[in-house]
N, C-alpha and C positions, 0 to 999 in steps of 0.2 A: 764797075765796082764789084769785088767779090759777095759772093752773099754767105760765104761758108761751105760745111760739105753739100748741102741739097741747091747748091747752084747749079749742077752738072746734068739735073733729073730735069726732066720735062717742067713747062712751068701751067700750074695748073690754069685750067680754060675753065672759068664761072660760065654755068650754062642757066643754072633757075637760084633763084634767090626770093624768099618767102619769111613772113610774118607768118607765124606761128599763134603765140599767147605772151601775153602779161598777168603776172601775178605778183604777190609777196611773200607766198609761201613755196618754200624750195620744194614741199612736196609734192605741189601740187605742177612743178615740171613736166614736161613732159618723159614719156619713157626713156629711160636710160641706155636706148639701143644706141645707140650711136654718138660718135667723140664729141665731146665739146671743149668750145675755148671760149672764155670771157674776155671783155677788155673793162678796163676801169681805171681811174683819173683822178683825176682834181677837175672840179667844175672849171668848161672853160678851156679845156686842156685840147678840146679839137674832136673828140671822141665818137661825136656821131659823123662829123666829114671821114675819119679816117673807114669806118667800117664801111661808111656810102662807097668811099674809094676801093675797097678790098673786094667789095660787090659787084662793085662796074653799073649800080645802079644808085643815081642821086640819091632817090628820096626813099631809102629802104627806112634806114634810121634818122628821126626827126632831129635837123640841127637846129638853133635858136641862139641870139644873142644873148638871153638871160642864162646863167648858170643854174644849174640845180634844177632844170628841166624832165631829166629822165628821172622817176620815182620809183620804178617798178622793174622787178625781171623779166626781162625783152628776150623771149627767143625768137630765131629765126633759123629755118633751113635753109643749106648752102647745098644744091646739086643733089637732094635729097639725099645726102651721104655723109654730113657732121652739120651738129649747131652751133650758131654763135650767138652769143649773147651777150647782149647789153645792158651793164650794171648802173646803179646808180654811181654820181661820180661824190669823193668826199671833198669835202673841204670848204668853200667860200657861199654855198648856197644858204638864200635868207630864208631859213625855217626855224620853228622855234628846236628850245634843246630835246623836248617829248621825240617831236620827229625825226628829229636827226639821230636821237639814240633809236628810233624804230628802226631807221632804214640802217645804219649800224646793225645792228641784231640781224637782219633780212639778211643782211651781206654775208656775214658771219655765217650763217647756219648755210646760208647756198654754200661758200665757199670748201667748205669744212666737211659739208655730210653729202653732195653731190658727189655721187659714184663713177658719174664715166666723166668728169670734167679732166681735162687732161691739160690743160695749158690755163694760166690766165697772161692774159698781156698789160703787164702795166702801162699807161701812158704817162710821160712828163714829158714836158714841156721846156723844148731845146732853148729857148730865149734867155732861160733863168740858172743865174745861179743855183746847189745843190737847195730845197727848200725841205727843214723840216719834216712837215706831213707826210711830202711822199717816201721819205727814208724811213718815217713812223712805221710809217703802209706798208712798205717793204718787209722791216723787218718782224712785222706780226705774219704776215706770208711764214717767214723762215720758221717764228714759233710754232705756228699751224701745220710746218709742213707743205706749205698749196705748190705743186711747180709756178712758176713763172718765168716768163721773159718782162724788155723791157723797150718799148718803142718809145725813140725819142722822137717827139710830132713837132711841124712848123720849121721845118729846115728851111724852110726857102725865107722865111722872117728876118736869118741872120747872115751874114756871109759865112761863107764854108768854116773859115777861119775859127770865126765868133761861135759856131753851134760845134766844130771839133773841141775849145776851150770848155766850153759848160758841160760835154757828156765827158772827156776824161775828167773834170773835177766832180762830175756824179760818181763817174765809180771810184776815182779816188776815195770816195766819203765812204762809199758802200764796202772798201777794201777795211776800214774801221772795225767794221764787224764782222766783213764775209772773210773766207780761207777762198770760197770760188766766187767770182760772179757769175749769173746769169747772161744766155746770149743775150746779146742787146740790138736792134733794127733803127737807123736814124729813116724818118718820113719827113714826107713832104705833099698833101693832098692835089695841092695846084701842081704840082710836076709831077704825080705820076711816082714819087722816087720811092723805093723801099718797098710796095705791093708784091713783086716777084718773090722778094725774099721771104718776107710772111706766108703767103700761099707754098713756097717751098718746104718752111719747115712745116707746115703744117700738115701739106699733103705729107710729107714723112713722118711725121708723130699718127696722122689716117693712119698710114700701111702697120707700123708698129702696133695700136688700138687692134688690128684686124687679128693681129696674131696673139691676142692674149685674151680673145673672147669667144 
């Protein structure tokens, strides 16, 4: 499988992977030395397997069968040299509407006034036709301004066939309103698939980050 231009680079080797802090206030982040990348979802969407999988380590970030699990901004160092972090995910979680418009607001303010965040990775969820919320999700990114990509999670759920048919009709949808799209990464947590390609571009947006700082 191609992974694009940073398939050609070495593929990054996860050597330490650490829990940092949680909080709800972007300010209270940690220092802004070093790149970060967020992932964020729809409840449900797979979001703490795929980052366990990116880590090479199960149980970095807690998965759970109920959605709406993660309430807080999750950082974690990777190789003591970029953060990731783990957002709350939107969508199907039973909270009332007070909370869901807090963690809303939390999200918002990380996303928007975090200085060295340099990627977020959307996740959806390759099973489904285009849905709504996360084309919502999307295109508030575009009005923000936030870069993103777009990993499409749970490939191994549908045949090749069936998960090739729901991401072109996602960017189909996205082609609505974008002139470009965003790269986009099809995963798979049980196979391993699509990990190189992540850590690729990422270690390339690293080397970039180094030269503008």
């Amino acid at each position: 499988m191609d992974y694009g231009p940073w398939s050609m680079y070495f593929i990054m080797i996860i050597k330490s992977a650490a829990y940092i802090i949680s909080n709800v206030d972007w300010q209270k982040c940690p220092a802004p030395n070093l790149p970060e990348y967020a992932f964020i979802g729809r409840s449900n969407v797979g979001k703490s397997s795929l980052i366990n999988m990116l880590a090479n380590y199960d149980k970095l970030a807690k998965t759970s069968g109920t959605p709406g699990k993660t309430q807080l901004i999750n950082h974690f160092v990777i190789n003591d040299a970029w953060y990731l972090v783990d957002l709350p995910g939107y969508g199907f979680a039973k909270v009332s509407q007070s909370q869901r418009r807090q963690w809303e607001q939390m999200i918002e303010n990380y996303l928007r006034k975090r200085e060295n965040l340099v990627n977020v990775f959307v996740l959806i969820d390759s099973r489904h036709t285009p849905q709504k919320l996360d084309i919502d999700f999307i295109n508030q990114l575009g009005k923000w301004e936030v870069p993103f990509n777009l990993v499409f999670t749970k490939a191994d759920k549908n045949t090749q066939a069936e998960t090739s048919k729901n991401v072109k009709a996602f960017l189909n949808k996205l082609r609505e309103e974008w002139e470009f799209l965003p790269q986009h990464f099809i995963t798979s947590t049980v196979k391993k698939s699509g990990r190189d390609a992540i850590l690729g571009f990422i270690d390339e947006m690293n080397a970039q980050f180094r030269t503008t700082v």
